[in-house]
C-alpha positions in Angstrom: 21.8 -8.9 -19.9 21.0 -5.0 -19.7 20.8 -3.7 -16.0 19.9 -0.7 -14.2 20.5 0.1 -10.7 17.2 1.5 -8.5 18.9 4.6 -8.3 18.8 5.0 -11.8 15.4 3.8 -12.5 14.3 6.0 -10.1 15.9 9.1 -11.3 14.1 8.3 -14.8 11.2 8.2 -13.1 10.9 11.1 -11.6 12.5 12.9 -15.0 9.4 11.7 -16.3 10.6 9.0 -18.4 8.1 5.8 -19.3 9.6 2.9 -18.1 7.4 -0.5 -18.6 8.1 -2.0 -15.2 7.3 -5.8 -14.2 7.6 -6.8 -10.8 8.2 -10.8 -10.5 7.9 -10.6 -6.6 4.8 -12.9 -5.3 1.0 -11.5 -5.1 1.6 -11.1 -1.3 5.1 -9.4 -1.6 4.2 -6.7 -3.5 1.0 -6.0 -0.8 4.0 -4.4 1.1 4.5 -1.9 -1.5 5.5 -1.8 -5.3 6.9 0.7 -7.4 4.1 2.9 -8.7 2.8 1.7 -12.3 4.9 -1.5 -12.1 2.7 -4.7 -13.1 2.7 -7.6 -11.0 3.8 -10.8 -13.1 5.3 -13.3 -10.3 8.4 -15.3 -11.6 6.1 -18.4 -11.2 3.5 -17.2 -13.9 6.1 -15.5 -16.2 6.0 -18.6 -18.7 2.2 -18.6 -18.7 1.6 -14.6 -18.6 4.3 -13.8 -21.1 1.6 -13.6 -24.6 0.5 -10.5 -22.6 4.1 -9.0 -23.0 5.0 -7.2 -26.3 8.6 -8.5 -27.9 8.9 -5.1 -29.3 8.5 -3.1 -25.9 11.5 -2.9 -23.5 10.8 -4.1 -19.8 12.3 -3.1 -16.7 12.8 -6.5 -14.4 12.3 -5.5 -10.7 12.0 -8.2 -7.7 12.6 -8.2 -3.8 16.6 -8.4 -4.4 17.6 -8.7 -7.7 17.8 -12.3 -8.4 14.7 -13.8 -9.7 14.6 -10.2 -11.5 17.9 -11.6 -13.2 16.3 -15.1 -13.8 12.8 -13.6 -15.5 15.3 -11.4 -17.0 17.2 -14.1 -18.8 14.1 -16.1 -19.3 12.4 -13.4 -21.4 16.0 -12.4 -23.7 15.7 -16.0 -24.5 11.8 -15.8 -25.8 13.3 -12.4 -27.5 12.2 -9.7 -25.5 14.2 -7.1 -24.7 14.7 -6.4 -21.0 16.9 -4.5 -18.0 17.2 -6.3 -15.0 16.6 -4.1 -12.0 20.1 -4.7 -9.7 19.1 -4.3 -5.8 15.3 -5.1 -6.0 13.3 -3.5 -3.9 15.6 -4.0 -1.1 17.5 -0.8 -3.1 14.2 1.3 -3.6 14.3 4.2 -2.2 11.5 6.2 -4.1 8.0 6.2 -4.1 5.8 2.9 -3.9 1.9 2.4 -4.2 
């Protein structure tokens, strides 16, 4: 599995880069404050929401820590999408959220 620490997926943020960010956290979690453009998927839906994902798109994984990131992460490689799991979560995030 691919990873990136916040850091880093911060810094490509603000370089400008497009990142297509999924955040797994619950509805009510990310109320407190997600990165800005990252679409809210919670881990719970993933295996229902997925046919909205594209297989030829990269994703960047983010969650409140890092581990059901890792776990939608894995889940999704096995469907065949290609993904980076966010290491840290949002417990790492430093930048800007929305």
């Amino acid at each position: 599995m691919k990873e990136m620490t916040a850091k880093e997926v911060e810094t490509f943020l603000e370089e400008g880069k497009k990142l297509n960010l999924i955040d797994v956290r619950e509805v009510a979690e990310v109320k407190s404050g997600k990165i800005p453009g990252a679409v809210n998927i919670p881990l719970s839906l993933l295996e229902f929401r997925m046919n909205e994902l594209n297989k030829s798109t990269e994703y960047t994984i983010v969650c409140r820590s890092g581990g059901r990131s890792s776990q939608a992460s894995q889940f999704l490689e096995s469907h065949g999408f290609h993904v980076i799991n966010m290491t840290g979560g949002m417990l790492a995030w430093e930048g800007k959220v929305e």
